[in-house]
C-alpha positions in Angstrom: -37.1 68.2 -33.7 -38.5 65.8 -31.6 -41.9 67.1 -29.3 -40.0 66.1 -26.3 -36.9 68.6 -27.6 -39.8 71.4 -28.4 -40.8 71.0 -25.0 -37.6 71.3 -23.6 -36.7 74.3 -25.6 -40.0 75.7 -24.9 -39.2 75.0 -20.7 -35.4 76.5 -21.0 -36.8 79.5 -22.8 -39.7 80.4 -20.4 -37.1 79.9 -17.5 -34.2 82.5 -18.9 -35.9 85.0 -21.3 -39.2 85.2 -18.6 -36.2 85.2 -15.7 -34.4 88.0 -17.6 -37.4 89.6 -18.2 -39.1 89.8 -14.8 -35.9 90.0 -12.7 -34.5 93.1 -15.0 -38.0 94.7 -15.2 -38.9 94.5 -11.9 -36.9 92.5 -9.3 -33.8 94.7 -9.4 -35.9 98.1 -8.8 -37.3 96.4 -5.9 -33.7 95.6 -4.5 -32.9 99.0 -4.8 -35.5 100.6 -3.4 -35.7 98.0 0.0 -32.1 97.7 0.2 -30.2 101.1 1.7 -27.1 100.5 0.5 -26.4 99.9 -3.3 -23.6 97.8 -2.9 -25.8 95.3 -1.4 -28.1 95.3 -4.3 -25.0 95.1 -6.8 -23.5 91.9 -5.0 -27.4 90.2 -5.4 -27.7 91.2 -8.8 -24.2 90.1 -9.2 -25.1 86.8 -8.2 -28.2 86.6 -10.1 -27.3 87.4 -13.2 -24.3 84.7 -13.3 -27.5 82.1 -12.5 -29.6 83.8 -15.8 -26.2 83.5 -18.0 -25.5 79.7 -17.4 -28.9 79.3 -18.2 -28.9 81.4 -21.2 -26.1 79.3 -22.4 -27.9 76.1 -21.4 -31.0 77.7 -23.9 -28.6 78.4 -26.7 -27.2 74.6 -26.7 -30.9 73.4 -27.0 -31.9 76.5 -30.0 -28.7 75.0 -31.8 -30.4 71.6 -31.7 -33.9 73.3 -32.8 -32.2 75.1 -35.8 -30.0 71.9 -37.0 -33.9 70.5 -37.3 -35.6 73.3 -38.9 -32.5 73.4 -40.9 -33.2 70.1 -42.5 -37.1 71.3 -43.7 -36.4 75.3 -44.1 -32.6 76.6 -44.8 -34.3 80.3 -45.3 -36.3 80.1 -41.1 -33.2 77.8 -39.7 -30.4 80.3 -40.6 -32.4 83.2 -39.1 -33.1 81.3 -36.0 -29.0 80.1 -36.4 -28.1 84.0 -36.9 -30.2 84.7 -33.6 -28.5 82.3 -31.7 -25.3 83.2 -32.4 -26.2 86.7 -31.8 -27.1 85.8 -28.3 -24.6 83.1 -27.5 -22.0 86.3 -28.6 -24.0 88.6 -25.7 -24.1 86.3 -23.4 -20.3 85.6 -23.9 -19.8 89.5 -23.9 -21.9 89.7 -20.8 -19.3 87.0 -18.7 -16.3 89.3 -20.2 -18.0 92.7 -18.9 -18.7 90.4 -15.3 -15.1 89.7 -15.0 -14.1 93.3 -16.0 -17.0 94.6 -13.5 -15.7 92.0 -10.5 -12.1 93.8 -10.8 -13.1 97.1 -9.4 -14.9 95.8 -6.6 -14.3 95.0 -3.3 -16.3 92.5 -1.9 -14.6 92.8 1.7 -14.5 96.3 1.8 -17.8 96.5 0.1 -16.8 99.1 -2.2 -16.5 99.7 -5.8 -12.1 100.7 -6.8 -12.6 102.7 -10.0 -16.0 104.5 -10.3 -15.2 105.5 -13.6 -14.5 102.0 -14.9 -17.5 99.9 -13.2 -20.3 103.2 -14.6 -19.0 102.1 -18.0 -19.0 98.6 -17.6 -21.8 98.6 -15.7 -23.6 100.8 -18.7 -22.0 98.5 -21.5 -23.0 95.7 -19.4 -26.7 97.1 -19.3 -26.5 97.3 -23.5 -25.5 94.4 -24.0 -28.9 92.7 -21.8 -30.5 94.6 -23.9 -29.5 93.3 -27.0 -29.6 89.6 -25.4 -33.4 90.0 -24.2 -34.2 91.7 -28.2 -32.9 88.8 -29.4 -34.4 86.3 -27.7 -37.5 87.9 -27.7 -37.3 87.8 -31.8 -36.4 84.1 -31.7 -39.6 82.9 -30.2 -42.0 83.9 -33.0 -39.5 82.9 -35.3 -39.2 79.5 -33.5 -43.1 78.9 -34.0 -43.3 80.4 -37.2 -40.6 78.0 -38.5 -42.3 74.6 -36.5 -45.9 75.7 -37.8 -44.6 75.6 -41.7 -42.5 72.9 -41.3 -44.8 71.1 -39.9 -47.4 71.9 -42.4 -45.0 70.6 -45.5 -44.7 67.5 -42.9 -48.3 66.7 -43.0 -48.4 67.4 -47.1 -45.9 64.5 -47.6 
């Protein structure tokens, strides 16, 4: 992969796993805790997190071309890094299916939620399932680095 593409990957990356990261971590306490009524909070975080999963699936598209390359040099590194990405391009596919389910039960207009008992388990698997996505992307950068330092090296040995 070309330094421009590393680059790129490297910019994509910072912008969705570090948005992910400080917007779960802290932003959406902060939401809570300044806005009085949840529902308020839910409809920004709603919003939010539909921003963090097109670029999460902008990310994946740009790993897929940074494992096709590390592919070529290392089959062992680029089919980890290929199993990691399809992990997270599965979350992140979950995650829009859980959105949709979560956007049935609520009321926008009204601003309530229909079913309480079907958004608190969405709303829990949807909270899983950003887990998994941010494990997995957090184990893809070293992997990512690992993978361009050794192919790399055997580059400069030729």
């Amino acid at each position: 992969m070309h330094w421009v593409g590393r680059i790129l990957l490297m910019l994509l990356y910072s912008l969705y796993w570090g948005g992910l990261t400080f917007y779960t971590g802290i932003v959406v306490r902060i939401i809570h805790s300044v806005l009085n009524d949840p529902m308020e909070g839910g409809l920004i975080t709603q919003r939010v997190t539909v921003a963090l999963q097109i670029l999460g699936f902008l990310t994946v598209l740009v790993m897929t071309w940074n494992n096709v390359a590390i592919i070529r040099k290392s089959r062992k590194l680029g089919y980890a890094m290929t199993a990691l990405t399809v992990m997270l391009a599965f979350s992140l596919f979950g995650l829009l299916l859980i959105h949709a389910q979560l956007d049935t039960v609520i009321d926008g207009d009204a601003m309530q939620i229909t079913d309480r008992v079907l958004f608190d388990a969405g709303h829990r698997r949807y909270n899983q399932l950003t887990t998994v996505q941010w494990m997995v992307a957090l184990a893809y950068l070293p992997t990512t680095l690992l993978a361009w330092q050794i192919t790399d090296s055997h580059s400069s040995d030729s």
